[in-house]
C-alpha positions as CSV (number, residue, x, y, z in Angstrom):
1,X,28.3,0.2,25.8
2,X,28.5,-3.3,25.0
3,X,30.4,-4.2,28.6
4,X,27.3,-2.8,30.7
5,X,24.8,-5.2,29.5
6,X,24.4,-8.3,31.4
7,X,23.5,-11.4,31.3
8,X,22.9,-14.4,33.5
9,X,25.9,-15.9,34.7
10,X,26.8,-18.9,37.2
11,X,25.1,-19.4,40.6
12,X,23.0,-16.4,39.7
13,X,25.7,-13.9,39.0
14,X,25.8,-11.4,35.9
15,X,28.3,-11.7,33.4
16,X,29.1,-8.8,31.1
17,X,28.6,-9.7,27.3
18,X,31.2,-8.5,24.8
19,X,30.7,-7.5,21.4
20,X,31.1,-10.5,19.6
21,X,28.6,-12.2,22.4
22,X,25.9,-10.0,21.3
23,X,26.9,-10.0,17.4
24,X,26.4,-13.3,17.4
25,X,23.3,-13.3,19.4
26,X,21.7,-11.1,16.6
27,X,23.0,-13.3,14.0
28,X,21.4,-16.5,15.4
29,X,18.0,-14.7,16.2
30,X,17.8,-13.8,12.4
31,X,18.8,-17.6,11.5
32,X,16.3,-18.6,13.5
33,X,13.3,-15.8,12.2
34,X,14.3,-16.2,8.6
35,X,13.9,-20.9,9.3
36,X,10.4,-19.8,11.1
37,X,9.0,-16.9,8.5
38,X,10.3,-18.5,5.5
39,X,7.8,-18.4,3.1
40,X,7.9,-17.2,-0.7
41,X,7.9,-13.4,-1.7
42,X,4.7,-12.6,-3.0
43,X,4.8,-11.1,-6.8
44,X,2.7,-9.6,-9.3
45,X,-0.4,-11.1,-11.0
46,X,0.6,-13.2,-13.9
47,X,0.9,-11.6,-16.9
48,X,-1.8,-12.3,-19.8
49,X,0.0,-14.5,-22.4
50,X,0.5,-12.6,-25.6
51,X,-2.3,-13.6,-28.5
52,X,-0.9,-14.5,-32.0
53,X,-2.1,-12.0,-34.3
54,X,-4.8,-13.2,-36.4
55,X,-5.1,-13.9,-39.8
56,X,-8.1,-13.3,-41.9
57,X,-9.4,-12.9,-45.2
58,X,-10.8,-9.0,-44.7
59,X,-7.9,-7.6,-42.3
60,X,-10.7,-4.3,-42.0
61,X,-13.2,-6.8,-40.8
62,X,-13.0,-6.7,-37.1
63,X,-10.1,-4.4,-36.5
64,X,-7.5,-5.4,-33.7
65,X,-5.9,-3.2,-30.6
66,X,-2.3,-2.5,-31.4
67,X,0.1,-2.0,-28.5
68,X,-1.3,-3.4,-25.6
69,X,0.0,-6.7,-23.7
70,X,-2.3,-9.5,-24.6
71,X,-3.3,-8.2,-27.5
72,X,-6.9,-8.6,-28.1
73,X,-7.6,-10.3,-32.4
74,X,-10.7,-8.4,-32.1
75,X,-12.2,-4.6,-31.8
76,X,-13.2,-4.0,-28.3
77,X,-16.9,-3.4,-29.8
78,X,-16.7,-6.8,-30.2
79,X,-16.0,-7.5,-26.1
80,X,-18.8,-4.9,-25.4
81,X,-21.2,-6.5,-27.7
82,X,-20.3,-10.0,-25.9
83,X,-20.7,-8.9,-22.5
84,X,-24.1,-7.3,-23.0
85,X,-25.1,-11.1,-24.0
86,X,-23.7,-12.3,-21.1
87,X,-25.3,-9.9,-18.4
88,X,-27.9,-10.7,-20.2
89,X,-28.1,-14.1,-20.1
90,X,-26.6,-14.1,-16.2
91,X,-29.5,-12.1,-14.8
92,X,-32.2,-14.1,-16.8
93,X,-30.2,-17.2,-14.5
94,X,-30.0,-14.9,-11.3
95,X,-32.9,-12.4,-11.6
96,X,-32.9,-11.6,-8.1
97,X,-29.2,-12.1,-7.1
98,X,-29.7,-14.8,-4.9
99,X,-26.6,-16.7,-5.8
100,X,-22.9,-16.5,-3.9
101,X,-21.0,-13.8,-5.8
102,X,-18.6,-16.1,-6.1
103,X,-20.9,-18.4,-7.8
104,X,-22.5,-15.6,-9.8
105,X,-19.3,-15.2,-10.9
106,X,-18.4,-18.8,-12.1
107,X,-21.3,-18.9,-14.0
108,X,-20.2,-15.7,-15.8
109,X,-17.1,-17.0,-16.7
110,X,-19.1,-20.3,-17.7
111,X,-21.4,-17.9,-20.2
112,X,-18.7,-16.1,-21.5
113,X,-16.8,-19.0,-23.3
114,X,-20.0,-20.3,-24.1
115,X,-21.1,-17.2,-26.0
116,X,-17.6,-17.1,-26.8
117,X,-17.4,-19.9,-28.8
118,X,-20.9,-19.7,-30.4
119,X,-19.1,-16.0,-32.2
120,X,-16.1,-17.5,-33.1
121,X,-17.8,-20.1,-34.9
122,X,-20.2,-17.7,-36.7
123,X,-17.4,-15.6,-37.3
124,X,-15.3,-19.0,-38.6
125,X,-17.9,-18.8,-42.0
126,X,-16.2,-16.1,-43.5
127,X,-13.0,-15.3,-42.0
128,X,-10.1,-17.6,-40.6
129,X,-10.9,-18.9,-37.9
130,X,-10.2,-17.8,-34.5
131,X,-7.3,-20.0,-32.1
132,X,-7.8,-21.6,-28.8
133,X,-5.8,-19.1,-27.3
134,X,-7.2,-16.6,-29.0
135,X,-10.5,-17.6,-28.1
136,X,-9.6,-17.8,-24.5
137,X,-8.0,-14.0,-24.7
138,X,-11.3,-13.2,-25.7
139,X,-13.6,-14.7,-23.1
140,X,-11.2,-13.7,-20.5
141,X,-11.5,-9.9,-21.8
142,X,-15.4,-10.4,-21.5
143,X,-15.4,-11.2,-18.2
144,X,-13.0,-8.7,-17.3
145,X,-14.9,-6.4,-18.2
146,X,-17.9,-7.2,-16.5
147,X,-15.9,-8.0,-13.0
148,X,-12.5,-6.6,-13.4
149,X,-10.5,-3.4,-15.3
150,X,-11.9,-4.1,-18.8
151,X,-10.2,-2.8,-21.1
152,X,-7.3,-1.9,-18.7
153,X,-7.0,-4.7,-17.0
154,X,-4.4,-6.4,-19.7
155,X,-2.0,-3.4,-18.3
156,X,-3.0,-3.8,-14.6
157,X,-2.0,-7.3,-15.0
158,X,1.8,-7.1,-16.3
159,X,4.6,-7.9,-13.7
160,X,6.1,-5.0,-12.1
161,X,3.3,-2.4,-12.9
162,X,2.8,0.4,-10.1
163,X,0.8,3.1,-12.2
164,X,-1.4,3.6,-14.6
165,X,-1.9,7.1,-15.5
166,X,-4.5,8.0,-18.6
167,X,-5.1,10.7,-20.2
168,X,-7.7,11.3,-22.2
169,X,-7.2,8.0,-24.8
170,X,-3.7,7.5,-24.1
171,X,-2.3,5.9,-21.0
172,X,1.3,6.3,-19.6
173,X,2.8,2.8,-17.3
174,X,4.6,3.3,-14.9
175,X,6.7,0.1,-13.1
176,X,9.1,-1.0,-10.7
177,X,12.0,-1.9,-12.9
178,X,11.9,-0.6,-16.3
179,X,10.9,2.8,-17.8
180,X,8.0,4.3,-19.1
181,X,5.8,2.8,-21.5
182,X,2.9,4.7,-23.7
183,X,0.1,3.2,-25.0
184,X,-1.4,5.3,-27.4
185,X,-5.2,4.4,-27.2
186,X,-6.9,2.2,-24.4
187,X,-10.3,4.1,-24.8
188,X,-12.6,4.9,-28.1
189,X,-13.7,8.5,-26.9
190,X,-13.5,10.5,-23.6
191,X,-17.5,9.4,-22.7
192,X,-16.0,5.8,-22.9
193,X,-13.4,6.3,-20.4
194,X,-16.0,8.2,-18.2
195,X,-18.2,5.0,-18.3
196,X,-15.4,2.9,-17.4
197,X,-14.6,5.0,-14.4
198,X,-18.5,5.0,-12.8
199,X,-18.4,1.1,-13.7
200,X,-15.7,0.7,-11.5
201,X,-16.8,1.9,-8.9
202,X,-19.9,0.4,-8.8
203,X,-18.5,-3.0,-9.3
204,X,-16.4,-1.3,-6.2
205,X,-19.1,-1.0,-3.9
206,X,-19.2,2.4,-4.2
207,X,-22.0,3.7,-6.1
208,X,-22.4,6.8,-4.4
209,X,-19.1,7.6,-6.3
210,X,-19.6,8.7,-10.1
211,X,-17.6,10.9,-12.4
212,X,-20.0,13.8,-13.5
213,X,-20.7,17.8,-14.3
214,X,-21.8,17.9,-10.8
215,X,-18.8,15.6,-9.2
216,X,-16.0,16.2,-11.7
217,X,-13.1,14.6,-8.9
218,X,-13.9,11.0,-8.2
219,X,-11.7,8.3,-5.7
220,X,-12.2,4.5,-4.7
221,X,-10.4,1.1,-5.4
222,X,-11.1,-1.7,-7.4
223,X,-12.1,-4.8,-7.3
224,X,-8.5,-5.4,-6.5
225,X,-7.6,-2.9,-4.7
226,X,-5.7,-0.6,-7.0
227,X,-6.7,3.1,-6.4
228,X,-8.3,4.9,-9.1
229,X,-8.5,8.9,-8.8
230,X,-10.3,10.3,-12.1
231,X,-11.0,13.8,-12.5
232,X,-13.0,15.9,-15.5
233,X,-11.2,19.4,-14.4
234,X,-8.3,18.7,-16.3
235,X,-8.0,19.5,-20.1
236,X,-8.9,15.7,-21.0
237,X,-10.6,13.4,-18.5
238,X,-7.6,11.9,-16.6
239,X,-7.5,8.5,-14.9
240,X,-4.2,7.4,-12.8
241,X,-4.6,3.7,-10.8
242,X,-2.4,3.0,-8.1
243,X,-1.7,-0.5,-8.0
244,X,-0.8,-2.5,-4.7
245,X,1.2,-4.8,-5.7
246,X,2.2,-6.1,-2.1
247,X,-0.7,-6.7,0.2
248,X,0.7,-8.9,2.7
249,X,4.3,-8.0,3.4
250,X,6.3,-7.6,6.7
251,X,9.0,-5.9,8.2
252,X,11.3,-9.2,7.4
253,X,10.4,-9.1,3.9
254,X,11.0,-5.1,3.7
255,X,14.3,-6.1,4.7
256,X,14.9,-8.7,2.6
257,X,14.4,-6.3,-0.1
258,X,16.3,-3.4,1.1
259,X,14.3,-1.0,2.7
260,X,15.6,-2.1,6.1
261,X,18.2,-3.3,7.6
262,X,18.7,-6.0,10.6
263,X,19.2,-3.2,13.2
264,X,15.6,-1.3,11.7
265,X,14.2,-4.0,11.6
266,X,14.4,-5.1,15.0
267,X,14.5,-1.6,16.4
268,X,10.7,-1.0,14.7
269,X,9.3,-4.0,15.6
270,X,10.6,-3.2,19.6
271,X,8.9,0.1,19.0
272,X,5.5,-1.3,18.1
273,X,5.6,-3.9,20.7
274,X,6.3,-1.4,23.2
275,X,3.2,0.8,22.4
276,X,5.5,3.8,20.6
277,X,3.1,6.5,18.7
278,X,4.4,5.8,14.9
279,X,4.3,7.9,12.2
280,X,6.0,7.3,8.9
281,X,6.3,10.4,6.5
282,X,8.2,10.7,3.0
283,X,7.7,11.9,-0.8
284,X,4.8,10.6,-2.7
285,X,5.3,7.2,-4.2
286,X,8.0,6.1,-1.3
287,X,6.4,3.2,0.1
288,X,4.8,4.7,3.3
289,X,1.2,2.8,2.9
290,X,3.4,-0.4,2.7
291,X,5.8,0.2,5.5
292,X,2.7,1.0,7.8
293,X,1.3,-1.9,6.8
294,X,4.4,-4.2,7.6
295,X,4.2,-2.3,11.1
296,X,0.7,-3.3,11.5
297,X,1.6,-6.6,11.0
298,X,3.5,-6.8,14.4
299,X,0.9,-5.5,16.7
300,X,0.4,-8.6,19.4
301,X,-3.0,-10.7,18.5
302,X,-4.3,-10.3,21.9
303,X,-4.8,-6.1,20.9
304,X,-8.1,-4.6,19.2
305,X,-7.0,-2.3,16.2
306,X,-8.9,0.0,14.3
307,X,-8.3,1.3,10.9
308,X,-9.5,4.4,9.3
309,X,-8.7,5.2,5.7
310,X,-10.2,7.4,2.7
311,X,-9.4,3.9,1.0
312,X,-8.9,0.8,1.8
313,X,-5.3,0.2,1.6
314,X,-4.1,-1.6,4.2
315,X,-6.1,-4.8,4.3
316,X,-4.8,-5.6,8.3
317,X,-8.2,-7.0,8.7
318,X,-7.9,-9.7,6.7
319,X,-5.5,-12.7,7.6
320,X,-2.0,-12.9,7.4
321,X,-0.4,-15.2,4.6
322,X,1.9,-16.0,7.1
323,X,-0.8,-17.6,9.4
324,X,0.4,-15.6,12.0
325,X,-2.4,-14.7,14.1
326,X,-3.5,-10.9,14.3
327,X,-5.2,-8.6,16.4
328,X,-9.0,-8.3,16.0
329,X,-9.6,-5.6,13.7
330,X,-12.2,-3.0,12.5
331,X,-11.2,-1.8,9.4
332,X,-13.3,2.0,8.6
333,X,-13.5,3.5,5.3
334,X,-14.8,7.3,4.4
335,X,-17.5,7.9,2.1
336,X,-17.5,10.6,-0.8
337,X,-20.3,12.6,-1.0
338,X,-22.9,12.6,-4.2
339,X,-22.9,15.8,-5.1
340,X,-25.5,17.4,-3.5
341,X,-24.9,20.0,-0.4
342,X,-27.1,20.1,3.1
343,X,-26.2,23.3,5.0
344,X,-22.3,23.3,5.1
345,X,-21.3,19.6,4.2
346,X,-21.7,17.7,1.4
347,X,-24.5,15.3,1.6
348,X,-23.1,11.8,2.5
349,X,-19.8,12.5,2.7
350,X,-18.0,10.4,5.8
351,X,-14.3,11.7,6.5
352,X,-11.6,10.1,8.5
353,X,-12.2,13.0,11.2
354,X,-15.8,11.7,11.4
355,X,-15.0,8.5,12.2
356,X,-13.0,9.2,14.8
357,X,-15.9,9.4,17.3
358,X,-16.9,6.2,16.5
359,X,-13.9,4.4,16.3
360,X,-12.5,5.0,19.6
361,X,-16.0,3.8,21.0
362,X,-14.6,0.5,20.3
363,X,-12.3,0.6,22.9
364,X,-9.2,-0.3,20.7
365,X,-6.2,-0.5,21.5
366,X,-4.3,1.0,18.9
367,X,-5.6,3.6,16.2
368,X,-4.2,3.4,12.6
369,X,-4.7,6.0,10.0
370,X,-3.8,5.1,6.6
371,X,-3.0,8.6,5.3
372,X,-3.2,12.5,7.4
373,X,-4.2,14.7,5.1
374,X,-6.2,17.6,6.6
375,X,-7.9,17.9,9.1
376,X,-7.8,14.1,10.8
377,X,-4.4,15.2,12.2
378,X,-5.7,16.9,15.1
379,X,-8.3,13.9,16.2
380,X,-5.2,11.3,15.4
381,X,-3.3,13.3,17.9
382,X,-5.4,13.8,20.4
383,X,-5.9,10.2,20.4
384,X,-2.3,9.2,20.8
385,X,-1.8,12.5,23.5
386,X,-5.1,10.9,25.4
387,X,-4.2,7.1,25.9
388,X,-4.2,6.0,22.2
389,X,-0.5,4.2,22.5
390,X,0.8,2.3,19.7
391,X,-1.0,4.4,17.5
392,X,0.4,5.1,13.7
393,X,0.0,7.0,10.7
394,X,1.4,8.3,7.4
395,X,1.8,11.6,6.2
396,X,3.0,13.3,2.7
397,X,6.6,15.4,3.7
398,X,9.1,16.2,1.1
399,X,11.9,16.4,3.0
400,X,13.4,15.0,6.7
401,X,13.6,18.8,7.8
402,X,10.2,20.0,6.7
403,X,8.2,17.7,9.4
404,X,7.4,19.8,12.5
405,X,6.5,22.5,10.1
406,X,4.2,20.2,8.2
407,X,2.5,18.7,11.1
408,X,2.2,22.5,12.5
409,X,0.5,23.8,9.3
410,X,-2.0,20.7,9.4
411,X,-2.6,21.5,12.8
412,X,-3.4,25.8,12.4
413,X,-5.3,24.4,9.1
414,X,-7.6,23.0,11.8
415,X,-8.1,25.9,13.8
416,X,-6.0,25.3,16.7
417,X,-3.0,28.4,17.2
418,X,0.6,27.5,16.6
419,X,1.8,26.9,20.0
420,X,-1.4,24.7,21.3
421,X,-0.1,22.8,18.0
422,X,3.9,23.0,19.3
423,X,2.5,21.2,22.4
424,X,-0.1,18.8,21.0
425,X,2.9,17.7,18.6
426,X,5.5,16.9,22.1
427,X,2.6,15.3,23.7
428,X,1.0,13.0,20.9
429,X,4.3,11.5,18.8
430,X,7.0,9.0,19.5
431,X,8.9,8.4,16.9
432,X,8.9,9.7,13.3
433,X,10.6,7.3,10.5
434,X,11.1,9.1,6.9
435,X,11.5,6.7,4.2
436,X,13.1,7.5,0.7
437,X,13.2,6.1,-2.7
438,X,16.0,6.6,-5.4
439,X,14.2,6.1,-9.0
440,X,16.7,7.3,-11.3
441,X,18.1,3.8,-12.1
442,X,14.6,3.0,-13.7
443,X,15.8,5.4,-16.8
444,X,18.6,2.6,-17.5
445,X,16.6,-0.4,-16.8
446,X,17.2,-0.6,-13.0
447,X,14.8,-1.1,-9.9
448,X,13.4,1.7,-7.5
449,X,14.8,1.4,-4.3
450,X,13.4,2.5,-1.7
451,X,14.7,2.5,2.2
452,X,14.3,4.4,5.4
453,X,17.0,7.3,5.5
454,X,15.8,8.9,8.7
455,X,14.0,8.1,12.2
456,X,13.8,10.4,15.0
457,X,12.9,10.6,18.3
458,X,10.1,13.4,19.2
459,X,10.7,14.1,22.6
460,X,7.1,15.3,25.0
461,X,8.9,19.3,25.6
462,X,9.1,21.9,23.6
463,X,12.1,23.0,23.1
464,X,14.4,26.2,21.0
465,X,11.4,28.4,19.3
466,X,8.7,26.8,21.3
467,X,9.1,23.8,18.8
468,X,9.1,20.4,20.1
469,X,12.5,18.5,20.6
470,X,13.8,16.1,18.3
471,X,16.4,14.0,18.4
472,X,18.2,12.0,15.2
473,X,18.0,7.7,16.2
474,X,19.1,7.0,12.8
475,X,20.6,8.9,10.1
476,X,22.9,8.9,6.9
477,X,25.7,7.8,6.8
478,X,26.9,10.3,4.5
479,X,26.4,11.9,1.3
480,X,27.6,8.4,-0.6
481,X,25.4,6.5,1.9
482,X,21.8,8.0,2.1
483,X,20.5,5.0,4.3
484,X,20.0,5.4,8.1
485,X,22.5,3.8,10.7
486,X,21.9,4.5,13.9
487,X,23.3,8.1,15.7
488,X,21.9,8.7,19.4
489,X,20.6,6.6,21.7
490,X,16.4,7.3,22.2
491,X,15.6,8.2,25.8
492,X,12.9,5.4,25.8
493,X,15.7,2.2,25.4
494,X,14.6,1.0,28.7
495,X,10.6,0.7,27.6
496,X,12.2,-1.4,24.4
497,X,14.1,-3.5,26.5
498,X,11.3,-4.3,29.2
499,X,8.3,-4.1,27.0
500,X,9.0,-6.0,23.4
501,X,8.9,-9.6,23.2
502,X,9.9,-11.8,20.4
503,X,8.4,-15.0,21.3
504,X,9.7,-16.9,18.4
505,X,13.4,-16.5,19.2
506,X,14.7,-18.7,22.0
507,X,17.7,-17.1,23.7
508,X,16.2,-13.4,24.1
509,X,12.6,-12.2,24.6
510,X,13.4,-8.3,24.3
511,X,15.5,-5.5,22.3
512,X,18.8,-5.3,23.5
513,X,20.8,-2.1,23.6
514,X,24.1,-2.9,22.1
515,X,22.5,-4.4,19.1
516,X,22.2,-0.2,18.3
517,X,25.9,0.4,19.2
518,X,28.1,-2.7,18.9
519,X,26.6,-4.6,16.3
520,X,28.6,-5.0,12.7
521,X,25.0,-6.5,11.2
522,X,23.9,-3.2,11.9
523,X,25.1,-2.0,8.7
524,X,23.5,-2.4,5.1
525,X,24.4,-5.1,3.2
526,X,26.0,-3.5,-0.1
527,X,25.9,0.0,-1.6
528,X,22.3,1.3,-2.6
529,X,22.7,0.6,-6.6
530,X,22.4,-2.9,-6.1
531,X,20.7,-6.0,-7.9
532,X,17.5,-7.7,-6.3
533,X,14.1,-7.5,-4.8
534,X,12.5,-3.9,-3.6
535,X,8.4,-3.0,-2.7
């Protein structure tokens, strides 16, 4: 394969390139992307230094939290009873809210060591007296809770966190590299925890969104942007937060840490740049949101894009740390409902199929949905079928084989019949990538590693069954090797090599074919269990 490419030769003949011409033509263009993208790895949110435990004459005084990071010397009552001085004080500055939130927000943290300090010294008469440090862990948890997670936010902050799940008063961690942690109290009683959920969301924007009798399921992010779900239809009110951790990542850094390798990564961003309908499918918890997001990230600045999600999740409205410039985009958000019912719909409720309308009257470019769950799967692919190229989304599948039949049972969910479906499928889809994640290591103090295991081609017939034909681009290498190399050539290799550009290699301004067939940096870089960086 590698002897039919050509290249430019002398006096305008072609020469043939050989395999080690175009091995080390990959090689230079990811020297070259790795001196121009170089730029740190972003992490987690510092974690809150650890206060001493304090000292004190009556130890039953002002009793302390045991067992979370950051331990607080004093009762939350104690933070409660603080912040309620400080709203206090910061709307008799700001009675009509006329200041910059970011201002407001200053002054709040100005208050809350002040009021802060004018405690501890009160408290100082009778009882040792309180730290610096413990003094700042303390104003920090007042402000917190007015403007971030309260009483949760000393977990939300640790390094490696990806879920908090709480139930009832005790709240199970979840991280990247370690296992399971359990902290056995982060709330007093179950109406506290109920409180903290409507708080959030109103400090989230969306008050519409409350945790009651009437609306016992609630969903939004948080100041931010970890996901809360809460729900009152389980045994105990139950709270789990999703937290991003990585908001601004790219297909260079996926592959820096794993989840790709140099032949994925290029072949991806080809497939974006040459308008190929996306959609990235896996298990829950796999890292879909963030490889969508790193696609996003490569569609050309002079495109419109247009977002919808249930949450906002994504964030490809807002600039690149890079500096890299992006398309103009819209980013749209659904709306829950507030209970109440008009007719056949809940009263303010906004869905992602709602939106649809509106969103392609912006004449973009590309659509990208955050998450199919219902419904929206039908609109999203009659978008793609209908002009819409480029477009991408994510869907829950548990397993490679299961996604025709999942995207068929969305579809007859919707109303249309099974073979309209079959078609609307062919017509709509490019190219499907399943990404995987092994988490057992985590038990033993290892890392989750995630990485694509599967991307196929979803060719515009139908084919055996009336299904539409698929064919495997990349697959396992085996049952020892569960990451994708590449299998077939896709029937669209001439649209990558004419249509994708990487401007910032000199050399090459397209895909070329043999990087699929002949290229040794093709393969992964060392077996799955494997020290370092993952999402």
């Amino acid at each position: 394969m590698a002897d039919s490419h050509q290249r430019p030769g002398v006096n305008g003949h072609q020469l043939a390139m050989g395999r080690d011409d175009i091995a080390g033509l990959l090689a230079g263009h990811l020297t070259q992307r790795a001196a121009l993208e170089a730029r740190p790895v972003p992490t987690a949110s510092p974690v809150t230094p650890p206060v001493v435990p304090l000292a004190r004459t009556d130890p039953a005084a002002v009793p302390r939290l045991a067992g979370l990071p950051g331990e607080l010397p004093v009762d939350w009552e104690v933070i409660e009873t603080l912040q309620a001085e400080v709203s206090k004080q910061l709307t008799a500055r700001d009675p009509q809210r006329l200041m910059e939130e970011a201002d407001r927000r200053a002054l709040a943290r100005s208050l809350a060591t002040t009021a802060v300090a004018d405690w501890s010294a009160k408290y100082a008469q009778a009882n040792v007296p309180l730290t610096e440090a413990q003094e700042q862990a303390i104003g920090t948890a007042v402000f917190n809770s007015m403007y971030r997670g309260g009483r949760l936010q000393s977990l939300l902050d640790e390094e490696g966190v990806e879920d908090v799940m709480v139930d009832g008063l005790r709240a199970h961690v979840e991280y990247l590299d370690r296992p399971r942690r359990t902290i056995e109290r982060v709330a007093d009683s179950h109406e506290e925890l109920i409180a903290w959920v409507n708080r959030m969301a109103r400090l989230s924007g969306h008050g519409e969104r409350g945790l009651t009798q009437s609306t016992p399921m609630v969903g939004f992010r948080m100041p931010d942007g970890s996901r809360v779900t809460a729900s009152m239809l389980t045994s105990r009110p139950s709270v789990v937060i999703r937290k991003h951790r990585l908001r601004d990542t790219g297909l260079d850094e996926l592959r820096q840490w794993g989840t790709l390798n140099p032949i994925l990564t290029y072949f991806l961003r080809a497939c974006v740049q040459a308008r190929m309908n996306l959609l990235v499918v896996g298990d829950m918890g796999a890292g879909k949101t963030s490889l969508l997001r790193a696609l996003g990230r490569e569609v050309p600045a002079d495109e419109r894009l247009v977002t919808l999600e249930s949450d906002r999740e994504l964030y490809l409205d807002e600039p690149a740390a890079s500096g890299r410039p992006g398309p103009v985009t819209y980013a749209f958000e659904a709306r829950q409902s507030n209970g109440e019912i008009l007719g056949d719909k809940m009263a303010g409720e906004i869905t992602i199929s709602d939106m649809f309308a509106t969103a392609l009257r912006y004449n973009a470019t590309r659509v990208v949905v955050g998450e199919v769950r219902s419904t929206e799967i039908v609109p999203m692919l009659q978008a793609m079928s209908a002009g819409g190229s480029g477009s991408m989304c994510t869907m829950h599948v548990r397993r490679p084989h299961a996604i025709i039949s999942r995207l068929v049972q969305l579809c007859t969910e919707a109303g249309m019949a099974t073979e309209a479906a079959h078609h609307l499928i062919a017509a709509s889809i490019d190219v499907v990538v399943y990404i995987a994640y092994d988490w057992d290591d985590v038990k033993y103090g290892g890392r989750k590693h995630r990485y694509i295991s599967h991307v196929y081609e979803v060719h515009d017939v139908v084919g055996e069954g009336g299904r539409p034909s698929t064919t495997e681009i990349f697959g396992p290498a085996g049952r020892q090797e569960p990451r994708a190399i590449f299998k077939n050539m896709p029937s669209f290799i001439n649209e990558l090599e004419n249509k994708s550009r990487f401007p910032d290699l000199e050399g090459s301004p397209c895909f070329h074919r043999a990087w699929l067939t002949d290229n040794p940096l093709g393969a992964w870089g060392g077996p799955l269990q494997r020290k370092g960086p993952s999402l």
